[in-house]
C-alpha positions in Angstrom: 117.3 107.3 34.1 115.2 109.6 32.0 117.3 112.6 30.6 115.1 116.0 30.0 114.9 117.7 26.7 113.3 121.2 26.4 112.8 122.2 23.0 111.8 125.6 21.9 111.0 127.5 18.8 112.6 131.1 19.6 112.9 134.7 17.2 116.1 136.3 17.4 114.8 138.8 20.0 113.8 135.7 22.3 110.5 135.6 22.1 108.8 131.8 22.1 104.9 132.3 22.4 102.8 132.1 19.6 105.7 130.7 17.2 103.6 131.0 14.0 106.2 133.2 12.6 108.4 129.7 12.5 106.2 128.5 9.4 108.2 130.5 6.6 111.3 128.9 7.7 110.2 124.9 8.0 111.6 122.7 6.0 112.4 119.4 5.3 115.9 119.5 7.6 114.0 120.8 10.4 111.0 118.0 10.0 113.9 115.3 10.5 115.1 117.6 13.4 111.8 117.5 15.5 111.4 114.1 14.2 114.8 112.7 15.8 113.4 114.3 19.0 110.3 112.7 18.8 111.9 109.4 17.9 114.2 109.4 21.4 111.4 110.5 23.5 108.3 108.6 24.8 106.8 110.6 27.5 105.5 114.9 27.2 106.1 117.1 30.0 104.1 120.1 29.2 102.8 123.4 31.1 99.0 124.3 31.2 98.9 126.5 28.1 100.9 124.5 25.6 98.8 121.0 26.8 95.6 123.3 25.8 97.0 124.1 22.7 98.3 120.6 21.7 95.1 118.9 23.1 93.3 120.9 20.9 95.4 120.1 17.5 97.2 116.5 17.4 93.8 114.5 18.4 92.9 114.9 15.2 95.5 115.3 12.9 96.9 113.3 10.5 100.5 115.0 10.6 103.5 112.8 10.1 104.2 111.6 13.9 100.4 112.6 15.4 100.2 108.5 16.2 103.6 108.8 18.4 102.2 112.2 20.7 98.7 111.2 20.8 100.1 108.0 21.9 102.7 108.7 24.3 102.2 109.5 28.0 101.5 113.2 28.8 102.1 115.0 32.1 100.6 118.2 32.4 102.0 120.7 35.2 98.9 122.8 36.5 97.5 124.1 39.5 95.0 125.8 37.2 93.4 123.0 35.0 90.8 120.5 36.0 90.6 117.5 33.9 93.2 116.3 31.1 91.0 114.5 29.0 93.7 114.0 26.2 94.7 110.4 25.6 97.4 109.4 28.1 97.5 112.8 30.3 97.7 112.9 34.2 98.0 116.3 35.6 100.4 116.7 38.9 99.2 119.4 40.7 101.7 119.1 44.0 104.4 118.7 44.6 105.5 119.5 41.0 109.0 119.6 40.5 109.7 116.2 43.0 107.6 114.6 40.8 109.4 115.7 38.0 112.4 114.6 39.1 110.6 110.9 40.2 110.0 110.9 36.4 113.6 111.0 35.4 114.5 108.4 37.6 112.7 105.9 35.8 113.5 103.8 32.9 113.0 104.8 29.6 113.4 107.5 26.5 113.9 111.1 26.9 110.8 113.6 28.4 110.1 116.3 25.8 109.1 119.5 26.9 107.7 121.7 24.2 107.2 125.6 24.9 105.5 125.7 28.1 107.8 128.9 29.2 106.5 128.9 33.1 107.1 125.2 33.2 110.8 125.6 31.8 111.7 128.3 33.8 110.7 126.4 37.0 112.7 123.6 35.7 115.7 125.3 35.0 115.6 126.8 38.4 115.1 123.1 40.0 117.9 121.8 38.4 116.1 119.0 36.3 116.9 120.4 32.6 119.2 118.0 31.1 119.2 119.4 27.5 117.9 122.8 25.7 117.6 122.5 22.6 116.9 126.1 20.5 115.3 126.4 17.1 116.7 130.6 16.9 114.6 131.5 13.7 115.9 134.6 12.0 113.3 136.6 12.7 112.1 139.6 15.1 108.9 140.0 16.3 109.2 142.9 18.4 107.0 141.7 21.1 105.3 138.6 23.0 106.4 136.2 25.9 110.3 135.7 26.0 111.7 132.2 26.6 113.2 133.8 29.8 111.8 135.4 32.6 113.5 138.9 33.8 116.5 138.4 36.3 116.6 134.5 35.0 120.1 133.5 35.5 121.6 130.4 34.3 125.3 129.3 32.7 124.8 126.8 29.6 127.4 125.0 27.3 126.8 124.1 24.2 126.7 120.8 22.9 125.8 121.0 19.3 124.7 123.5 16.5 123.0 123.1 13.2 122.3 125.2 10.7 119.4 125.0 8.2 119.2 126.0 4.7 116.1 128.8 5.8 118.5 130.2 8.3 117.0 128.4 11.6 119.9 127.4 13.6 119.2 124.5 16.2 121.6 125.4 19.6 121.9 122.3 21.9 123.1 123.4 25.5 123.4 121.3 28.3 123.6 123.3 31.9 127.0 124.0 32.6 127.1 122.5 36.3 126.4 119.1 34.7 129.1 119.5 32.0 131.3 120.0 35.1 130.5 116.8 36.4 130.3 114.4 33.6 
């Protein structure tokens, strides 16, 4: 069984989209970081807007781990988006969150889920997040898309910290009704 992994870049006030602001604060721990992700994964789970986004940039780059994601399989969750004409994408369009969850029953590494806030919050809410994991940069940027939707509600425990030299501290929770049952 597949466990899920959503991984975010978040400012201290919570906001997620547009994470340029992270670049100041990258360094070489947080490379090995994202790159221990990538290394346990081998399949994306990613909303519309952040597939766009990614489609966009890792075709053609020649970044340290490009290979791996332009690679790896890639599910894009949409009702909105036509054609996924990245390498190795395959929208579902119905019956979203089951097939999710058919996903994680088969064999194999971790599914990454990078930004994709809708996406994650429908996840959450399903019950199929097995693992958030928070870069919290030390920075505020007073305004943009929060990782959580108003009235969002969810209890967390958390399973490991680590903090970086630039101040980003990585916050590994694991929902707190699985803890229970573990």
């Amino acid at each position: 069984m597949r466990k899920l992994v959503v991984t975010e870049f978040v400012s201290l006030d919570g906001v997620m989209e547009a994470p340029g602001w992270t670049a100041e604060f990258w360094n070489d721990e947080v490379a090995q970081f994202k790159a221990a992700e990538s290394i346990e994964s081998d399949m994306l789970l990613l909303g519309r807007i952040t597939y766009e986004g990614f489609a966009q940039a890792w075709p053609n780059s020649t970044d340290e781990g490009a290979d791996k994601i332009n690679g790896m399989p890639k599910y894009v969750v949409t009702t909105t988006l036509a054609t996924a004409d990245w390498n190795n994408s395959t929208i579902i369009r119905e019956n979203m969150m089951e097939e999710v969850a058919r996903l994680k029953q088969q064999d194999g590494g971790s599914i990454l889920v990078y930004g994709s806030g809708v996406l994650v919050d429908s996840l959450l809410e399903a019950g199929l997040v097995d693992e958030l994991r928070i870069l919290l940069y030390p920075v505020v940027v007073g305004s943009g898309k929060r990782m959580f939707k108003d009235n969002r509600t969810a209890k967390l425990q958390l399973a490991g910290s680590q903090a970086f030299a630039t101040g980003v501290v990585a916050l590994i929770y694991h929902p707190a009704a699985q803890e229970e049952t573990r």
